[in-house]
C-alpha positions in Angstrom: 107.5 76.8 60.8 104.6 76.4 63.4 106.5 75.8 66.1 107.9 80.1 66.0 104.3 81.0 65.2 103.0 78.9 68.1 106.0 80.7 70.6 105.0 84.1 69.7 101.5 84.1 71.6 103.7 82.4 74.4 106.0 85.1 75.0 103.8 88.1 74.6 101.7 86.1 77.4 104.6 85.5 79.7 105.6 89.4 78.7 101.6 90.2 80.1 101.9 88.1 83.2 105.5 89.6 84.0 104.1 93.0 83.9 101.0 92.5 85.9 103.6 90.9 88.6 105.3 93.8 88.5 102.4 96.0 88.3 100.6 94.4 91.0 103.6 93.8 93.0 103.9 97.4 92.9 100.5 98.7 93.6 100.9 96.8 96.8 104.0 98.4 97.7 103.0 101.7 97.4 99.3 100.9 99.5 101.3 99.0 102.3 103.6 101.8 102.9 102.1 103.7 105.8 103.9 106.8 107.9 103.4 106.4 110.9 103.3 109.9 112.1 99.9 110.0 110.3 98.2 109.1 113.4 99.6 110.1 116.9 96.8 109.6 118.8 97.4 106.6 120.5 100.5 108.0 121.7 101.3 108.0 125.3 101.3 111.8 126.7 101.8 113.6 130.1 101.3 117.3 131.4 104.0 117.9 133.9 103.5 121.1 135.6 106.4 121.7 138.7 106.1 123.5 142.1 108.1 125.4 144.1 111.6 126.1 142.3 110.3 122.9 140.4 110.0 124.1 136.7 107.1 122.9 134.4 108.1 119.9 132.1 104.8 120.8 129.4 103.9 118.2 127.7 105.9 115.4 126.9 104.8 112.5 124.4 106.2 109.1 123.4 107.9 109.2 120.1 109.1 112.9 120.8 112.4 114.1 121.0 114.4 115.3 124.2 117.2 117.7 124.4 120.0 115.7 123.7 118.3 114.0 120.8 117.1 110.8 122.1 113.9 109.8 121.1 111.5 109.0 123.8 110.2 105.7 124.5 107.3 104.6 127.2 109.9 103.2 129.2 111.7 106.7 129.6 108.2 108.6 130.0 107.4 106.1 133.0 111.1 107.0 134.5 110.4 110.7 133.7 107.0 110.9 135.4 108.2 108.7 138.4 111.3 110.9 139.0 109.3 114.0 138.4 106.6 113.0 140.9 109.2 111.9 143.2 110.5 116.0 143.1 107.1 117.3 143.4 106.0 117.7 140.9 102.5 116.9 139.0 101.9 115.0 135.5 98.5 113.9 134.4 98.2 111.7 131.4 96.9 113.4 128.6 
């Protein structure tokens, strides 16, 4: 008969220590998860104003989204700026 008495205490233990996993496991999850459009401030940005028959480009930032529904990237931006210059037009980084 001590043997059952003796497993009690061991289960409601490995019943604790399963819990706090789970628990902690948890609690980490939900303190690693970070949006990332908390913070755009790092993001890459140019003003693009046009001349002549040229028309202004406003603003444009990495991460945003262009007509057709691409997102932009810093690679695209560069293209962007470079063919937009190219035209006559202006951009200073923001």
């Amino acid at each position: 008969m001590k043997p059952s008495i003796m497993k009690q205490p061991v289960l409601k233990t490995n019943l604790f220590y399963k819990t706090f996993v789970v628990l902690f496991s948890f609690s980490l999850l939900l303190t690693s998860c970070k949006s990332d459009d908390d913070n755009n401030d790092d993001r890459a940005c140019f003003e693009c104003l046009g001349s002549g028959s040229l028309e202004d480009l406003g603003v444009i930032c990495v991460g945003d989204i262009d007509d057709e529904g691409e997102t932009i990237t810093e690679e695209s931006l560069a293209v962007a700026v470079s063919v937009f210059t190219l035209f006559g037009g202006t951009c200073t980084e923001q």
